[in-house]
N, C-alpha and C positions, 0 to 999 in steps of 0.2 A: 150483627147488630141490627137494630128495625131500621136505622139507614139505609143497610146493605152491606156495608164495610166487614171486612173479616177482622175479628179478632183471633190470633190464635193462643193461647195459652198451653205450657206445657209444664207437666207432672214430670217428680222425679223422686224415689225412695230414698228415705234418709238412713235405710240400714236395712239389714236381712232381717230383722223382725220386726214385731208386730204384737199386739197382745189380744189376748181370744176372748170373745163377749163371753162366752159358756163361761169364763171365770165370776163374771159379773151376774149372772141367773139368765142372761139370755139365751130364748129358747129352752130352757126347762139347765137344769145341773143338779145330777145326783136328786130328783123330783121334788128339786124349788125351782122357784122363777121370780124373775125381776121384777119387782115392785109388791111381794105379797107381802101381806101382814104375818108378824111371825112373832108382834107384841111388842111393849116400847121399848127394846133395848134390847138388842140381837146381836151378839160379836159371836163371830168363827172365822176359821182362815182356809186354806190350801195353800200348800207350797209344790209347786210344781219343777223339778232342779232342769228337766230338759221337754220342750211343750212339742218337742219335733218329733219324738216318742211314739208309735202309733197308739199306743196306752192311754198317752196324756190326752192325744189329738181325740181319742174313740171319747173318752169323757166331757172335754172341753167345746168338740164337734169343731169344723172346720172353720167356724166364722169367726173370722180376725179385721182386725182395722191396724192398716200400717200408717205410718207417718211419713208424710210426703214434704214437698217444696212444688211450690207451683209461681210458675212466672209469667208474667203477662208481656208477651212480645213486642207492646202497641206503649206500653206507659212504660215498661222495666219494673215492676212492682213485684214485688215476692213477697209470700205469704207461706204459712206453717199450717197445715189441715192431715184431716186424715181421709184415707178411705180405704173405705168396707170392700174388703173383697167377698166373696161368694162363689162356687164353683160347681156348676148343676153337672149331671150326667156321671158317665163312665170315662175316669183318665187312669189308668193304670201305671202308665209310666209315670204318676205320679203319688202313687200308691194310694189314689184315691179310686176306691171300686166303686161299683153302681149299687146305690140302694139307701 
């Protein structure tokens, strides 16, 4: 805090998934993107049955936002957010290659 005092807060997932921005046009999907003009009144869908899929993932691209619980160790306050993960480089053992 600008006093000094530590606040610590800690994060916790509220489940094994997550939902992937590429569904939403982030970062480009199938070559649209989020926020373009596409005329007054655009409905389509995707239905994706498993996004764990290397298929789904290669489309959707890795960038997901999970839902968390975050608690503040100083008040006891809980709160409901999300965050963005992101995962740069080469992990293989995660079936994420380089590139």
């Amino acid at each position: 805090m600008t006093d000094g005092r530590q606040r610590i807060l800690s994060a916790r997932t509220l489940g094994d998934t997550g939902f992937h921005l590429g569904a939403g046009l982030y970062h480009g999907f199938d070559g649209k993107h989020h926020g373009q003009w596409r005329g007054p009144l655009h409905v389509e869908g995707e239905h994706f049955a498993d996004c764990s899929m290397p298929e789904a993932v290669a489309r959707l691209n890795q960038f997901r936002d999970c839902l968390i619980e975050v608690r503040d160790g100083v008040t006891g306050a809980i709160g409901i957010g999300n965050c963005q993960t992101w995962v740069q480089g080469r992990w293989p053992e995660f079936g994420l290659p380089e590139g």
